[in-house]
N, C-alpha and C positions, 0 to 999 in steps of 0.2 A: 780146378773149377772154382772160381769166387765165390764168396759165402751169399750173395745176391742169387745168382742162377742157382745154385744149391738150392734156396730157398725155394726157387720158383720151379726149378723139378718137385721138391715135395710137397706144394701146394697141389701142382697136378695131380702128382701121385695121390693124394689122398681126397682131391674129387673124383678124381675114376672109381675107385675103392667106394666112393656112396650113390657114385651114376650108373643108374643103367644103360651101358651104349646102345641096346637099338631106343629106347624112347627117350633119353636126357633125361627120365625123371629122378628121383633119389630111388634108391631099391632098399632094401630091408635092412642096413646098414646104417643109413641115413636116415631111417625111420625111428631107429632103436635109440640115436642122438636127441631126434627130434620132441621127438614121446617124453623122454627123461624132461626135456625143458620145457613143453609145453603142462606134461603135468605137474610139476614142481609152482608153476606161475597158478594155476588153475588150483590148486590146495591154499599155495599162498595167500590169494587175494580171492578167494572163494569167488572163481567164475566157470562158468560152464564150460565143457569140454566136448566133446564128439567126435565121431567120426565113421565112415562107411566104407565098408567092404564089396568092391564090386566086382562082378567075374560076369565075363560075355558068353552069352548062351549059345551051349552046342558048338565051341570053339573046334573042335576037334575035326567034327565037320567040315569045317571050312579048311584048315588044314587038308583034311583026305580030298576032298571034292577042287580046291583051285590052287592048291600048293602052298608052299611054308611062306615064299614069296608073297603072296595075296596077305594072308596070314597075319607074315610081318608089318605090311604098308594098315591093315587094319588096326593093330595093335597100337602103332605109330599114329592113324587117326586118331582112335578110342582115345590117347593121350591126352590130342590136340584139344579132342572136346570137352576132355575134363580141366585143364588148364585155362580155358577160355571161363568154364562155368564158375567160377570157383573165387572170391577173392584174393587179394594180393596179402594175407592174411594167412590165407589156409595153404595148404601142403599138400600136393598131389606123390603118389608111390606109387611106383611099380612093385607089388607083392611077391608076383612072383608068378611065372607063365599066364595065363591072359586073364590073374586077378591084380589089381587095384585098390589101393586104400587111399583115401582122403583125410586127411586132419581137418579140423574146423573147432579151433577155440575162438569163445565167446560166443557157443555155438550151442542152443540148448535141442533137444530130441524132436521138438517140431520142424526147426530150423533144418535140423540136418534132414530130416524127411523131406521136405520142401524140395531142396537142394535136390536130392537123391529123385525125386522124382521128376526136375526139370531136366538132369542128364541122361535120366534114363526114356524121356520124350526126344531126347535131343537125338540120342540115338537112333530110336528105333525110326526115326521120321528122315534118314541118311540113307546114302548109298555108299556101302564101301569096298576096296581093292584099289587096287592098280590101275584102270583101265582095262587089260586085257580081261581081267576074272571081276566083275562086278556084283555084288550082291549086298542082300541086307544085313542085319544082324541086330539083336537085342542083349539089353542088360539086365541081370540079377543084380539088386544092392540091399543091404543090410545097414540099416541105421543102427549105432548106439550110443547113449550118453557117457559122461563118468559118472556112475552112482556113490555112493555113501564114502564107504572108504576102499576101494578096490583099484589094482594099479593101473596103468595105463594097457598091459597087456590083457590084463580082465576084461577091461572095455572091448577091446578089439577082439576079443576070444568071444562076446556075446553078440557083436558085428558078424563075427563070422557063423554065429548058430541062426543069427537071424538071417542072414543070407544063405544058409541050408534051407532053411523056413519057404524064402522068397521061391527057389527052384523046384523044392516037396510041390509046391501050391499051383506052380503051374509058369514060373520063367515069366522074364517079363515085367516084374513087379519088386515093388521096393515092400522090406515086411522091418518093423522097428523093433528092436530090444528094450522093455520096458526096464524101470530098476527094479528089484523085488525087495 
């Protein structure tokens, strides 16, 4: 094998390894990169940071009621619409089974609320499946900032207590992480 396609197997290889193949987006792998250099830039040059946690309401349902199939083409949507909402900027993840995280630096806590609450309009105002199985479906999201001196996984750790919040409260709704 020449040291050219050598190369170009291990590029693939190590986009697969941060792609999630059913949605294309980075998965948890690709987050862990991404995080390290966005907050490394955001300490350096003292700018704001954020990002949301989002998980589609009563997922499981939709699994039991129109199949994995539906399921998957939703999740696949859910993507679409967070990709489209998002700048060229920000960083959309697949977290992991039908949660979602977004990056958003230079991105302060109102901003990412904003955001978080135009995708979660975007949603709930869609229809989704396949065609055969069609239905609705809403989003839980969880804003949070970077505060003081805490890592990038901190942020995300009080993203994801705020999106506990959003679900307690009643689904549907975006609930923010204040710093304390």
């Amino acid at each position: 094998m020449s040291a050219g396609l050598f190369r170009a197997h291990a590029e693939l290889a190590q986009e697969r390894a941060v792609t999630d193949a059913l949605t294309g987006l980075l998965n948890r792998y690709g987050l862990q990169r991404a995080l390290a250099r966005e907050h490394a830039e955001a300490r350096r040059y003292d700018r704001p940071l954020a990002c949301l946690m989002i998980d589609l309401d009563n997922f499981k349902k939709v699994n039991d009621t129109h199949g994995h199939s539906a399921g998957d083409t939703a999740l696949q949507q859910v993507s679409t619409i967070l990709t489209e909402a998002v700048r060229r900027s920000d960083m959309v993840f697949r977290y992991g089974g039908e949660e979602f995280l977004v990056l958003l630096p230079e991105t302060d806590l109102e901003g990412a609320a904003a955001l978080a609450e135009k995708i979660r309009g975007a949603a709930s105002a869609r229809l989704f499946g396949d065609g055969e199985h069609v239905f609705t479906l809403t989003l839980s999201v969880g804003a949070a900032n970077l505060c003081g001196n805490e890592s990038g996984n901190d942020m995300i750790a009080r993203a994801d207590l705020a999106l506990y919040q959003a679900k307690e409260q009643g689904r549907n709704r975006v609930e923010s992480a204040l710093c304390v």
